[in-house]
N, C-alpha and C positions, 0 to 999 in steps of 0.2 A: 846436030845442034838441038840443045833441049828445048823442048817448049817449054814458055812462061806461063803459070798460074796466072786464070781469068782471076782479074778482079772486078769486083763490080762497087763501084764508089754507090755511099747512099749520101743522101742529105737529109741530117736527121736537126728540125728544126728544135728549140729549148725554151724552153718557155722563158721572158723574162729577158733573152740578148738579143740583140740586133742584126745578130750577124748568125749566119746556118753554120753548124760544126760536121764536117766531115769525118766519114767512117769509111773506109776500106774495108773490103771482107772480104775474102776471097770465096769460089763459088762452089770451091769442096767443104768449104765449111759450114755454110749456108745448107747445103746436102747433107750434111754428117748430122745436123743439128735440126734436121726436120722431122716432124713426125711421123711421115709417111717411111722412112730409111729407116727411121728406128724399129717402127713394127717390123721392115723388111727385114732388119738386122736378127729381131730376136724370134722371126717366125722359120728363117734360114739356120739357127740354132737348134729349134726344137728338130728341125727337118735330117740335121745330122747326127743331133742323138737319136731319133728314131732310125735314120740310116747304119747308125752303131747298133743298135740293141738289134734289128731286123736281121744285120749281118752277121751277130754271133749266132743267134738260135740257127740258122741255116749250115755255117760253117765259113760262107764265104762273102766277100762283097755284093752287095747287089744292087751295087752302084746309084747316083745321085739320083737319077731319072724317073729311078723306081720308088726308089724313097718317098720322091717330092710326091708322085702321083699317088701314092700308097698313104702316105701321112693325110695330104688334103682332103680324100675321100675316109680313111677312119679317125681324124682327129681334129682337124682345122676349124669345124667348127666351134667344137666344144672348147678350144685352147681360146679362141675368141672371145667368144662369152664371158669363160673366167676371167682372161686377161682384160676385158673392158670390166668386167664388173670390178676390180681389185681395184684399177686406174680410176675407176667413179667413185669408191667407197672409200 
C-alpha cells in the first residue's frame, strides 16, 4: 500500500477578511523550497563534478566518498564565499 504525502495545513490569516484562508502544502515541497536543500542541492553538484573531473585525471572512479571529503577540504570553503557573496550582491 502506498503511502500518502504528509500534508501539513497552514492557516494563513489576510488582511482585511474575517475568516483564515486555508493552504495545503505538502512537506516535500516545503523541503524542496527551503534554503537549506537548495544550498545542499547545489553544493551536491559541485561535489559531483569534482567527482567527474578527479575521476578522469586518475582514469577511474573514485567514488562519492572521496570526492565529498576531497572537495570539502580543497574547495568548500571558497565555493561558499563566492556563492554568498554573488547571493548578497
Amino acid at each position: 500500500m502506498p503511502l500518502a504525502k504528509p500534508m501539513l495545513n497552514l492557516n494563513v490569516e489576510s488582511e482585511g477578511t474575517m475568516s483564515d484562508e486555508k493552504k495545503n502544502v505538502s512537506g516535500s515541497e516545503l523541503v524542496k523550497n527551503s534554503t537549506l536543500y537548495r544550498e545542499f542541492q547545489a553544493e551536491r553538484e559541485e561535489i559531483l563534478k569534482h567527482k567527474w573531473i578527479e575521476s578522469e585525471k586518475v582514469g577511474h572512479d573514485i567514488g562519492f566518498e572521496h570526492a565529498l571529503t576531497d572537495w570539502i577540504i580543497k574547495h568548500r570553503a571558497k565555493w561558499r564565499r563566492n556563492r554568498h557573496s554573488h547571493m548578497a550582491g
